[in-house]
Residue, then its C-alpha position, 0 to 999 in steps of 0.5 A: x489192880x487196873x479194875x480196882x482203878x477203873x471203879x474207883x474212876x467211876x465212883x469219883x465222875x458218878x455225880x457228874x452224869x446227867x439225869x436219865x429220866x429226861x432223856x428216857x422220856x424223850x426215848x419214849x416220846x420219840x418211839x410213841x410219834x414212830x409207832x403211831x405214824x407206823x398205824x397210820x401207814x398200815x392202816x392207810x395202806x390197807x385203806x388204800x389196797x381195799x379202796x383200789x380193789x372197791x374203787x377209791x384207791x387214787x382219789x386224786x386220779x383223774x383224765x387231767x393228772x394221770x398217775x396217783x398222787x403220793x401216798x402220803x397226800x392220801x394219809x393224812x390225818x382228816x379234820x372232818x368227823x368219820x361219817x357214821x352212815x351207810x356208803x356206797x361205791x359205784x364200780x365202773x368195768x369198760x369193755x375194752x382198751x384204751x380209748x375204744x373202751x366206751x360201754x360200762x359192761x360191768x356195773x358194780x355198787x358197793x353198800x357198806x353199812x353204817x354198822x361196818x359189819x361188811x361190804x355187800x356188792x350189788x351188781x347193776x345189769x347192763x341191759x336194764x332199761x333205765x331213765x339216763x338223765x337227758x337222754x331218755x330211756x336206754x339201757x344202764x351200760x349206755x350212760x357212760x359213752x353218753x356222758x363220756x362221748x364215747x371218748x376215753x379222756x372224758x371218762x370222768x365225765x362218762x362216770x359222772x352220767x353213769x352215777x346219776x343214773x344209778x343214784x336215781x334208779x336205786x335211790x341211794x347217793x353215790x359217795x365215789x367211784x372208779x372206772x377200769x379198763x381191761x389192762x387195770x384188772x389185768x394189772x391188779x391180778x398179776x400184781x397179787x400174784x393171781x386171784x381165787x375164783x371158784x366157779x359153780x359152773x364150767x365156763x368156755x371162753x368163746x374168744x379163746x377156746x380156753x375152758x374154766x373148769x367148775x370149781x376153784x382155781x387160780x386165774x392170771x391177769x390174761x386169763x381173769x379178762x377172758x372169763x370176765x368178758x364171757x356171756x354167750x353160752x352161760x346158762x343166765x347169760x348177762x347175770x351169770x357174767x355179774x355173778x362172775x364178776x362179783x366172785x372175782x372182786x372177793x377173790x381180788x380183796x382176798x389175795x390183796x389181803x393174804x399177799x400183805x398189799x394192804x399193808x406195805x405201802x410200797x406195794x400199793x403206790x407201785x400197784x396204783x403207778x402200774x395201773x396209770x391211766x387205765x384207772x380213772x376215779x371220782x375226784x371227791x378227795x374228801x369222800x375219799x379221806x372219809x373211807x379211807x379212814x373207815x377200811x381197817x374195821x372192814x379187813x377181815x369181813x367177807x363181802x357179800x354177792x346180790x344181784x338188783x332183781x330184774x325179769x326179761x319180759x317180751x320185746x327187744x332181745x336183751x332188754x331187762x326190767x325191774x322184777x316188779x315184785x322182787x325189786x321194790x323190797x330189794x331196793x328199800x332194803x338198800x335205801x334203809x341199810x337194811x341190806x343183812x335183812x333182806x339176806x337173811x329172808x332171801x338165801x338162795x338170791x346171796x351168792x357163795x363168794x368164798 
């Protein structure tokens, strides 16, 4: 009987509901805003985990606003058209902490070709002799301190010198950049949990006796700095340390990826604070935007490890010059964004970065 009411009740109010189309399309309309602002978050997320890997994390982050800036300051949508054309990221590594950290000791360009098809990281010797715009000629890992006055607040000022100079010596624009101290590789490695390095050769830390077995392994944050800083003993000194560094950025862009830091945006803005000021960036925001917004269609590719060739002839110990028959092609394959070419012509000078 109580049912038979109730039914009857429902029957009689029925045309007193409202129509459900209205509100069903405000549902939908509201669940599409919330999905799309979710893409935009992983997307940008991953954008910023990679750009903080390569460089361009905290575009905003300079010697006079230290720590990053709010993540959604670097997600917003961009009125400026993606660019279509090759970049390029430089890749400044101190050799040291805090204010003593005054030498470039690793310089790494990052090409990305106008195709997107993957990152190729192009190590610069320190001891290449080049022409420092004002001040003659010296070697590559000199342009900084000179610029910077081998002061650590001037650092962007140290980049700034050291961009110059490799856009001259390569011929190509320099589109953003980063500097990194010790401590920000230390903390970007603990933070991922470790970083994968395979080793084609075993690697004695003169600094601490620890032995790097040849093969792959898992590094710390304390244990990455040491083998980043060995040269003496390599077979190829300087250049086997280059080629190091070049397999310890894949591995770091790896574990980003497999940890999830690409897109948890939580993650990255804890990562980025963590770092502070040990992490310095070119203060190009719109250069910045622009890649940002190109890293989804790079996250699944393997980047590729060369080396600028160059030969040690006769003279001051630890002076190389531009292998004049190996480098002028090298360096055209670069300007022309011909870089999957040359590769593909010169197997044995591409590194094994997996």
């Amino acid at each position: 009987m109580i049912e038979d009411d109730l039914r009857a009740a429902f029957a009689r109010h029925e045309p007193l509901t409202p129509p459900t189309g209205p509100l069903r399309a405000a549902i939908d309309r509201l669940v599409a805003r919330r999905r799309r602002r979710r893409r935009r978050w992983q997307a940008g997320g991953a954008a910023l985990a990679l750009l903080g890997v390569l460089g361009i994390g905290v575009p905003l982050l300079t010697p006079e606003r230290a720590g990053p800036p709010p993540v959604a300051d670097l997600l917003g949508e961009s009125s400026r058209p993606a660019p279509t054309g090759a970049l390029n990221i430089l890749l400044l590594g101190l050799d040291g902490e805090g204010p003593e950290a005054s030498r470039s000791d690793a310089l790494l360009l990052v090409h990305i070709p106008a195709d997107r098809s993957r990152p190729y990281l192009v190590s610069l010797p320190r001891d290449l002799d080049v022409s420092i715009p004002g001040h003659g000629t010296d070697k590559l890992n000199a342009a900084f301190p000179l610029g910077a006055g081998f002061s650590r607040p001037q650092a962007a000022k140290g980049y700034e010198l050291t961009r110059r100079t490799v856009a001259e010596l390569t011929g190509v624009r320099v589109d953003a950049g980063v500097v990194l101290t010790y401590s920000a590789v230390r903390t970007f490695t603990d933070t991922v949990g470790g970083v994968p390095v395979c080793l084609p050769e075993q690697v004695r830390s003169v600094h601490t006796k620890r032995v790097f077995p040849a093969g792959c392994q898992r590094l710390g944050g304390a244990a990455a700095v040491d083998l980043l800083r060995q040269r003496y003993g390599l077979p190829n000194g300087g250049q086997d340390r280059e080629r190091n560094a070049r397999l310890f950025a894949a591995g770091l862009l790896r574990q980003a990826t497999d940890q999830g830091v690409l897109t948890d945006p939580v993650r990255l803005a804890r990562l980025l604070a963590a770092a502070g000021p040990d992490l310095v960036v070119s203060p190009d925001r719109a250069a910045a935007l622009d890649l940002l917004r190109l890293v989804p269609a790079l996250r699944s590719v393997e980047p590729v490890g060369l080396s600028l060739p160059v030969v040690e002839p006769a003279g001051p110990a630890w002076h190389l010059r531009l292998d004049p028959k190996g480098a002028p092609e090298f360096l055209a394959a670069l300007r022309e964004d011909r870089l999957g070419d040359w590769t593909a012509r010169h197997p044995k000078r591409v590194d094994a970065v997996r």
